[in-house]
C-alpha positions in Angstrom: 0.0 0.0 0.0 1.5 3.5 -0.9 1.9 5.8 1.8 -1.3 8.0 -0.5 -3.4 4.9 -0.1 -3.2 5.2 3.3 -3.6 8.8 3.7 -6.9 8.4 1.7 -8.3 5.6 3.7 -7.4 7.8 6.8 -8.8 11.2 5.3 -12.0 9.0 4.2 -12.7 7.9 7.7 -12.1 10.3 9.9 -14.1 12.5 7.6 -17.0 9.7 7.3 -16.5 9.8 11.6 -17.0 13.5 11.9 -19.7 13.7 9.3 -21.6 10.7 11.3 -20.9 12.3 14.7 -21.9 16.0 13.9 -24.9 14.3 12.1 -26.3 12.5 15.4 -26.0 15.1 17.5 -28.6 16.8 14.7 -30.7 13.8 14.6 -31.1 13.6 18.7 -31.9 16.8 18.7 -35.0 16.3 16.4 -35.8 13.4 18.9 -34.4 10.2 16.6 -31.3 8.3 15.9 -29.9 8.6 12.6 -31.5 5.1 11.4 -35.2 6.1 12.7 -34.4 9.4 10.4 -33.2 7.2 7.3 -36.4 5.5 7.5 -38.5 8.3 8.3 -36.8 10.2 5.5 -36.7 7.1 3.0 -40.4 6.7 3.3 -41.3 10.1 3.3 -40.0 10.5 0.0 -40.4 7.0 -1.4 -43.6 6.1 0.1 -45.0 2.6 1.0 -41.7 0.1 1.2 -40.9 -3.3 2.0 -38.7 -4.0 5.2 -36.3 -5.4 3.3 -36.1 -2.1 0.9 -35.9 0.2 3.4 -32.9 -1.5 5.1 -31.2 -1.6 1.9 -31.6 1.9 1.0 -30.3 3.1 4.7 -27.5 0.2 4.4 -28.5 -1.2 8.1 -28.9 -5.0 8.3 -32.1 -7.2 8.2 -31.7 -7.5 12.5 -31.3 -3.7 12.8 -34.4 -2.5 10.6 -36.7 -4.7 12.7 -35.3 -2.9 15.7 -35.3 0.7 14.3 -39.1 0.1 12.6 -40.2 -1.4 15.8 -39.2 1.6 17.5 -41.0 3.8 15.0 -43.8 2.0 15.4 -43.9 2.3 19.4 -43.7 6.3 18.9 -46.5 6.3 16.1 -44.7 7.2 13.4 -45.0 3.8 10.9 -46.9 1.1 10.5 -46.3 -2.1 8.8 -48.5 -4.7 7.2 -47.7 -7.9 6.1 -48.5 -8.5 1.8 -51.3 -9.9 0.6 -49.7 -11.6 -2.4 -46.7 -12.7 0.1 -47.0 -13.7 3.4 -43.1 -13.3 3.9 -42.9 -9.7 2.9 -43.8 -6.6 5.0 -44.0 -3.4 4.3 -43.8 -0.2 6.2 -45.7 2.9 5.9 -45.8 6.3 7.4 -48.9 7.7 9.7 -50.6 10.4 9.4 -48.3 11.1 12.3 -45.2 10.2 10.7 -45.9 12.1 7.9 -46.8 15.0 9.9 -43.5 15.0 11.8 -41.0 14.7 8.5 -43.2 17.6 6.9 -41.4 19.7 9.8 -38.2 17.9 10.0 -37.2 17.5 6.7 -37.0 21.2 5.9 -35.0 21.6 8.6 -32.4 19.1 7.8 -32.4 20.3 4.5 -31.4 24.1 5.5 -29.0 22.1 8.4 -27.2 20.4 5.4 -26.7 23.9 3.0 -25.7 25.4 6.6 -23.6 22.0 7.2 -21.6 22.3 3.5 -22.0 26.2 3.2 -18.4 26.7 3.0 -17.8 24.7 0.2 -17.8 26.2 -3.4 -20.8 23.9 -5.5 -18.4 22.7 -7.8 -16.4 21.3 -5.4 -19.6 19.5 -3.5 -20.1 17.8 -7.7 -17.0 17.0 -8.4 -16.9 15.1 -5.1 -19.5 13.3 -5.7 -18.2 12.1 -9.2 -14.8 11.1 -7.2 -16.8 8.9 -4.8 -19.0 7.6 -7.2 -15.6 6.5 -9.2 -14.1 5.4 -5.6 -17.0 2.9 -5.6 -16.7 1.8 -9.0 -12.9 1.2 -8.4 -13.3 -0.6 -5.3 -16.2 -3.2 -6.2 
């Protein structure tokens, strides 16, 4: 490994670390963890899901999305129904409650995010995305 290789790996995650950490303090301060926002957010702007969908697009396991969703549903916020067509599949909704709440949230995580990356020229925001897209690519 080249001594830039490791720089990377140690840029990448301690970057990833800070992001994670400045973004759960955010999160517990709207009352949620950062995997009952993912869901929240996921079906706020995706709708009805399966479990299994939903765990996928917020990249927690199969043993933490039954946690997190059972958690939701204690405070209201989701609900989940089992298929009609497949009795192995569930999927999760919001409630009207739910719904409600990320109709307040979501605007402000939105305006914490441009506050968040503010400093940083738009350009720069695209082209990193097109760097970690490649990284991905590269790494598969």
């Amino acid at each position: 490994m080249s001594k830039v290789d490791l720089k990377l790996i140690i840029a990448m995650a301690r970057s990833y670390n800070q992001l994670f950490s400045t973004l759960e303090r955010h999160f517990q301060e709207m009352g949620l963890n950062g995997s009952e926002f993912g869901v929240l957010e996921c079906l706020y702007h995706k709708g009805e899901q399966p479990v299994q969908k939903v765990a996928e697009k917020i990249l927690v396991t199969s043993g933490t999305i039954t946690y997190v969703i059972d958690k939701l549903q204690k405070k209201g916020l989701v609900v989940r129904k089992r298929c009609d067509k497949d009795k192995r599949i569930y999927y999760v909704h919001l409630t009207d409650e739910g719904y409600s709440l990320m109709c307040q949230l979501f605007p402000k995580h939105e305006a914490y995010l441009e506050e968040l990356f503010s400093e940083l020229p738009e350009i720069w925001k695209c082209q990193l995305i097109e760097n970690l897209v490649d990284l991905q690519n590269a790494i598969k």
